[in-house]
C-alpha positions as CSV (number, residue, x, y, z in Angstrom):
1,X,25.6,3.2,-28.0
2,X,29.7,2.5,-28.1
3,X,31.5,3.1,-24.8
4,X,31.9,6.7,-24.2
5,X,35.2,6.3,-21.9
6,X,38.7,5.1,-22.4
7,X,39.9,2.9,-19.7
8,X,42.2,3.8,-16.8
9,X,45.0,1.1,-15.8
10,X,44.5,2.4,-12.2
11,X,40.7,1.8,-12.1
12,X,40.9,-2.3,-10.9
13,X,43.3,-0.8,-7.9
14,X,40.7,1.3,-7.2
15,X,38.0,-0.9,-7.6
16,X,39.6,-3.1,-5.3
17,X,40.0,-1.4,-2.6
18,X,36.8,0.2,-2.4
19,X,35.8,-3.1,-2.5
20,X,37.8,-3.4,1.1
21,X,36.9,0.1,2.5
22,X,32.5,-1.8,1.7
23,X,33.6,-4.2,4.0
24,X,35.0,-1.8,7.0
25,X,31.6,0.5,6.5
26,X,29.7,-2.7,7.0
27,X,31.5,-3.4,10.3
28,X,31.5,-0.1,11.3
29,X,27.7,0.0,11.0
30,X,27.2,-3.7,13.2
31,X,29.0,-1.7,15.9
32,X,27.0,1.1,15.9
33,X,24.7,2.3,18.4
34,X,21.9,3.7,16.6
35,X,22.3,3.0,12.7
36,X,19.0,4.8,12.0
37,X,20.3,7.7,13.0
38,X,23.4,7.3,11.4
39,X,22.3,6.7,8.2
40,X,19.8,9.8,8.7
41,X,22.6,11.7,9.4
42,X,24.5,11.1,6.0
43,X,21.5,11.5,4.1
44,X,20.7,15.2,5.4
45,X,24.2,16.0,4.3
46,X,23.9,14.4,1.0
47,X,20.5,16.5,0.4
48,X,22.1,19.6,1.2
49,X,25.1,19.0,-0.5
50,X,23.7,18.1,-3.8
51,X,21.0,21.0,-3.4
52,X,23.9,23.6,-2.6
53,X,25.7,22.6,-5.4
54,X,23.1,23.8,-7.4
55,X,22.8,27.3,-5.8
56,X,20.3,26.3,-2.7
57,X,21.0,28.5,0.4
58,X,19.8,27.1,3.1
59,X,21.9,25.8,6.1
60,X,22.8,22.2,6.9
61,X,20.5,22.6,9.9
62,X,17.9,24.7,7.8
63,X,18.2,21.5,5.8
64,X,17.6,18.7,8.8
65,X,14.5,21.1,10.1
66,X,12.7,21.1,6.7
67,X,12.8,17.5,6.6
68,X,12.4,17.2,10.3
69,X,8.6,19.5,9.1
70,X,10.0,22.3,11.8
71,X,9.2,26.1,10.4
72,X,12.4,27.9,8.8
73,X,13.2,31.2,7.5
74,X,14.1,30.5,4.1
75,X,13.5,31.3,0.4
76,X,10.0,29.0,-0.9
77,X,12.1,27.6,-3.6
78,X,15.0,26.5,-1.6
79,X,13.2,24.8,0.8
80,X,10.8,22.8,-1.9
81,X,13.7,21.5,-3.1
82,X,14.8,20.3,-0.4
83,X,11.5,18.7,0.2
84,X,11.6,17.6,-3.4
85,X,15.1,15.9,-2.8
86,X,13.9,14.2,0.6
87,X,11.0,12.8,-1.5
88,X,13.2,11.7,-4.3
89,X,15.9,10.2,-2.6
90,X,13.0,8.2,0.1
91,X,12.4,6.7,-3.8
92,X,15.6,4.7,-4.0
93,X,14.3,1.7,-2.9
94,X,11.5,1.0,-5.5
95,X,13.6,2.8,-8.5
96,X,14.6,1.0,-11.4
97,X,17.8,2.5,-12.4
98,X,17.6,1.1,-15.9
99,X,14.3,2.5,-16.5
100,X,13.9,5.5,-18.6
101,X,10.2,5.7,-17.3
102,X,12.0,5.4,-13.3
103,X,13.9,8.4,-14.8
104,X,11.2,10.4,-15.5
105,X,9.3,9.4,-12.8
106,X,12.2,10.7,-10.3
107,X,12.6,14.1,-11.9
108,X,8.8,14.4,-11.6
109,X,9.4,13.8,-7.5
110,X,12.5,16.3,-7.4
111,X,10.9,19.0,-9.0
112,X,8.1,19.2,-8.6
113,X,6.1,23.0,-8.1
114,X,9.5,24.3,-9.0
115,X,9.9,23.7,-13.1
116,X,7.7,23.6,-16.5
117,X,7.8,20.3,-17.9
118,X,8.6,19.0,-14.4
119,X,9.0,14.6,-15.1
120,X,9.4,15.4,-19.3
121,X,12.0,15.9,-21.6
122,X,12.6,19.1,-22.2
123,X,10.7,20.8,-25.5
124,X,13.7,23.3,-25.9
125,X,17.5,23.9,-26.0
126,X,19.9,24.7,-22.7
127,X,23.1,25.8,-22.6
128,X,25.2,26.0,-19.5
129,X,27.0,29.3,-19.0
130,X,29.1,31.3,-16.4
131,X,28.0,33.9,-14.7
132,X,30.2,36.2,-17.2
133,X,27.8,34.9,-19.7
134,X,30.5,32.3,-21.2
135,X,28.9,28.7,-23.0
136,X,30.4,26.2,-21.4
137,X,28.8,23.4,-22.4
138,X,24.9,23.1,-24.6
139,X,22.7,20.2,-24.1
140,X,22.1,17.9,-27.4
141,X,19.0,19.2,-29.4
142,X,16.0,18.8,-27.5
143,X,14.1,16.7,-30.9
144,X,17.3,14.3,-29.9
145,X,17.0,14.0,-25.8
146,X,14.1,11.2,-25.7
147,X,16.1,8.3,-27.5
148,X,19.5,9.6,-26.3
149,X,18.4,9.3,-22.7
150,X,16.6,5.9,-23.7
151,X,19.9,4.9,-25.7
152,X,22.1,5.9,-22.0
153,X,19.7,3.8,-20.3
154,X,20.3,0.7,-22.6
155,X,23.9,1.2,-22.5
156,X,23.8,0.8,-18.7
157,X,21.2,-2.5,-18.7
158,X,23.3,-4.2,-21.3
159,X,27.2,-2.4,-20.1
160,X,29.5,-5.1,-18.3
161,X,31.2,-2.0,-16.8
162,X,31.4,-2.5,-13.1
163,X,29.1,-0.8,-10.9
164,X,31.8,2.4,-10.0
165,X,32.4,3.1,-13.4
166,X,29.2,2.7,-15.6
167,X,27.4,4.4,-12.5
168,X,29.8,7.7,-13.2
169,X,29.2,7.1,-17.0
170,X,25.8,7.5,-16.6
171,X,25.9,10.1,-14.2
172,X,28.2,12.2,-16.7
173,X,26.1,11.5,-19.9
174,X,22.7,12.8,-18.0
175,X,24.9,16.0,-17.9
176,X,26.4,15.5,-20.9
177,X,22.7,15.1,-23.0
178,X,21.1,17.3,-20.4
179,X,17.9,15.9,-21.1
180,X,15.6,17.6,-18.7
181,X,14.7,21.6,-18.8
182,X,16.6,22.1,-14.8
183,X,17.4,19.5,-12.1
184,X,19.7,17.7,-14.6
185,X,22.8,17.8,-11.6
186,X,20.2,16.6,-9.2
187,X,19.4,13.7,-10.9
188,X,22.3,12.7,-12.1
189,X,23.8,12.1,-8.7
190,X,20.7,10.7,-7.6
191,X,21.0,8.3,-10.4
192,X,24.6,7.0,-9.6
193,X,23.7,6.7,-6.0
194,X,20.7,4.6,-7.6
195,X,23.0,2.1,-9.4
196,X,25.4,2.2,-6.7
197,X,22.7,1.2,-4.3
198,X,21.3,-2.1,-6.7
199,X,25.1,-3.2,-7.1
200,X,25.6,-2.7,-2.8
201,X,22.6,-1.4,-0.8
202,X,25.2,0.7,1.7
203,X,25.2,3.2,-1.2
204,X,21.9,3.9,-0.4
205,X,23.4,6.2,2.4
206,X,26.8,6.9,1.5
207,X,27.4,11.1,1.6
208,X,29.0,11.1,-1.8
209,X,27.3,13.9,-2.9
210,X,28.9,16.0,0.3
211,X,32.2,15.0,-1.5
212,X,31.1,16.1,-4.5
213,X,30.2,19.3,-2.7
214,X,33.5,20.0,-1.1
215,X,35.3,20.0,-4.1
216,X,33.4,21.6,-6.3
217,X,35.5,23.1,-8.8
218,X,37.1,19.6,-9.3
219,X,33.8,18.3,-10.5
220,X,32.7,20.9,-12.7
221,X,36.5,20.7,-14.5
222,X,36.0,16.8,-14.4
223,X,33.1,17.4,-16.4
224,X,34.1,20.7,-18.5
225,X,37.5,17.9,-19.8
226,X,35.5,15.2,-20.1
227,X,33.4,16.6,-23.2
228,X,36.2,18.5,-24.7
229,X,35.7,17.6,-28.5
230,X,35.3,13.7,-28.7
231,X,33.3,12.7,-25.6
232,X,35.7,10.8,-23.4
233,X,34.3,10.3,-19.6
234,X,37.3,9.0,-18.1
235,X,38.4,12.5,-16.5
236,X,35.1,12.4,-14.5
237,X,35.1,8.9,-13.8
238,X,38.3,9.3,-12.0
239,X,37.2,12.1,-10.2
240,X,33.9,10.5,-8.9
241,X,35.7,7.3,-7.9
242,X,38.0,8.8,-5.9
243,X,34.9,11.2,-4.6
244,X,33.4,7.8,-3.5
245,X,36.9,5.9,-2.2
246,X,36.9,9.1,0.5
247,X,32.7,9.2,1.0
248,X,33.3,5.8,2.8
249,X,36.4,6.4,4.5
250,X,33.6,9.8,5.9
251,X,31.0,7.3,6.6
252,X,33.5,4.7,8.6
253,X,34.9,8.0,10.6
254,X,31.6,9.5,11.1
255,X,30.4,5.9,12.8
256,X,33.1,5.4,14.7
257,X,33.3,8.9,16.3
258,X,29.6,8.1,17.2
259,X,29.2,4.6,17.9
260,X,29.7,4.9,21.6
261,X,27.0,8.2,22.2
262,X,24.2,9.3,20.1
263,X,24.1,11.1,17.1
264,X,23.0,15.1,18.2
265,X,21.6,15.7,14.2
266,X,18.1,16.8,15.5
267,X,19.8,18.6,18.3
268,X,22.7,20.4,17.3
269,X,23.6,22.7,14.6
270,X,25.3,20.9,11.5
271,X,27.8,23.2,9.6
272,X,30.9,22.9,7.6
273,X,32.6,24.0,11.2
274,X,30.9,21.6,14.0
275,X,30.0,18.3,12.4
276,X,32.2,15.4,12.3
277,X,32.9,15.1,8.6
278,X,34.8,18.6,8.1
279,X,35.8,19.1,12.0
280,X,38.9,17.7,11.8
281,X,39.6,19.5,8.2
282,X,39.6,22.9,10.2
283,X,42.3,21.4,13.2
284,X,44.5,20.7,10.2
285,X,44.6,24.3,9.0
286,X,44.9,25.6,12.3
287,X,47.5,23.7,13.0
288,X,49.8,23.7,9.7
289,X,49.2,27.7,10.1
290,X,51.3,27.1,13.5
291,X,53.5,25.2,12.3
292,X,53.9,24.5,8.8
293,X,56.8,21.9,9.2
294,X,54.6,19.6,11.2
295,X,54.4,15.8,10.2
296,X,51.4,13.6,9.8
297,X,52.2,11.4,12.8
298,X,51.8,14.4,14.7
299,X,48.6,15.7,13.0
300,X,47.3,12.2,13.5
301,X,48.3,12.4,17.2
302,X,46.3,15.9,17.6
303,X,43.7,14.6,16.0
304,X,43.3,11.3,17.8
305,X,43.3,9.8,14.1
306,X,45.4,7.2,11.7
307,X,47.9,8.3,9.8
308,X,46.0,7.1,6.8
309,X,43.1,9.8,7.8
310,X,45.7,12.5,7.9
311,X,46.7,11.7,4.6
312,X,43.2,12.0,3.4
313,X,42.3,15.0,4.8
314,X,45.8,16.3,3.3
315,X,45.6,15.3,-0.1
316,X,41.8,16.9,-0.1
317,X,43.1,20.0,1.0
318,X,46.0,20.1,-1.5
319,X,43.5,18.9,-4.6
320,X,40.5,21.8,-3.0
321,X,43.8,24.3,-3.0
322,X,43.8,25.2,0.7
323,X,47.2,24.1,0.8
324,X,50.6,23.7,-0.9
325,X,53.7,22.0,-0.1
326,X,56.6,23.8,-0.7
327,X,60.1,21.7,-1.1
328,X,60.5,18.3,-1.1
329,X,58.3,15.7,1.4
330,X,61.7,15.6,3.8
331,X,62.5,18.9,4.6
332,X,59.5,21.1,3.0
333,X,57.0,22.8,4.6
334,X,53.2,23.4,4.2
335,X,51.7,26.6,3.1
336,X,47.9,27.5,4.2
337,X,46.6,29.2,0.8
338,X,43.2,30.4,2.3
């Protein structure tokens, strides 16, 4: 198998300082309190995240008391998966990501009780559709899947692609061939994270998928122009590498808001509203809705934040269409869209 991605001039950049932003989350976790926790924390967001992607309804807190084994209200389904995903992800460790049979083995784990042909190729074709009904995309032939998927696999053992990109490439082609009957999104996160984790064992708890989450609609058009005719992956590459760049700059904010207390994750309710990754993402709206000329030294003053962070959680909101700026950076103003 040939590359399946044209290369971005910007990608090294990138690369690099992700590279930097590895060594901060390190730091950041030496000077934490209670890095268990911390890392326990991220990885209940991840599960729901990738799970609510996917249509699951249950709650961020729903989410920590299924794996926490507390009773909760909740469709059967929803919660197995979130089980399932627990389960699959507590795999990391002993998963070879170059391992068809590790492949299989993982998609046995996440869905288990909840599909036919659960850890198997699938035995017939898929399309993805809208709700209205419209193709957007159909898996390869399902007499092709087995050596595709084996073929993807190969391609990443032998790739000399850093980590950050041929761990998207993979994670785009498991969509792409869609080898697997449902879970396909599930495991293909689960697999970057997996080659993420060999290449830098932080990955193991980074919330990427909670990025992934939050801007949705970029990541489904990442993949819907990344296998427009000719398969070129470079639209969703860029995509999940900036998806990552901001998961760590999350994980350094989220240990350094807690570092000096103790992480409430067992105690209080997690939701888009009260946890620390999206908190200050609301104080932003609220606060360009009072005053849509205000500057980022002033958000970052509110906010008890860098500048940098500002910046962040401004460009999110202008790429997730929440906001617009209207006239130029100097005299403009911002315009809440939602």
């Amino acid at each position: 198998m040939n590359d399946f991605f044209t290369q971005s001039p910007f990608w090294h950049l990138k690369i690099g300082e992700i590279h930097a932003l590895l060594e901060r989350v390190k730091i950041s976790e030496e000077q934490h309190n209670d890095v268990l926790r911390l890392r326990k924390y991220n990885r209940i967001l991840s599960i729901h995240a990738s799970t609510a992607i996917e249509g699951n309804v249950l709650t961020p807190r729903q989410v920590q008391d299924v794996i926490n084994g507390k009773p909760v209200l909740g469709p059967p389904k929803d919660i197995k998966e979130v089980q399932n995903a627990w389960a699959a992800y507590d795999l990391l460790e002993e998963l070879n990501p170059y391992s068809s049979d590790d492949l299989l083995k993982a998609h046995a784990c996440m869905t288990a009780g909840l599909v036919e042909e659960s850890g198997a190729y699938r035995t017939c074709g898929v399309v993805v559709a809208r709700g209205d009904g419209t193709i957007l995309h159909q898996g390869a032939p399902y007499q092709d899947v087995p050596y595709l998927t084996v073929d993807l696999i190969d391609w990443a053992t032998e790739s000399s692609a850093h980590p950050l990109i041929k761990s998207s490439a993979v994670h785009f082609m498991l969509e792409h061939i869609h080898p697997f009957r449902d879970g396909n999104g599930r495991i293909g996160r689960l697999w970057q994270t997996l080659i993420l984790s060999k290449w830098n064992p932080l990955f193991t708890w980074m919330p990427v998928e909670t990025l992934v989450h939050n801007n949705q609609a970029l990541y489904y058009r990442a993949l819907q122009e990344s296998h427009q005719g000719t398969v070129d992956c470079r639209p969703f590459i860029d995509f999940m590498i900036d998806a990552i760049e901001n998961a760590l700059y999350k994980y350094v904010d989220i240990a350094t808001e807690t570092k000096n207390g103790v992480i409430e994750a067992e105690t209080r309710s997690i939701d888009p509203i009260n946890d620390p990754i999206n908190d200050p993402i609301k104080v932003v709206l609220e606060e360009i809705k009072s005053n849509p000329r205000i500057t980022y030294d002033e958000l970052a003053v509110l906010l008890g934040k860098s500048t940098a962070t500002v910046k962040r959680i401004i460009k999110n909101l202008k790429q997730t269409g929440k906001i617009i700026r209207v006239g130029s950076n100097k005299t403009g103003y911002w315009e809440v869209l939602v």
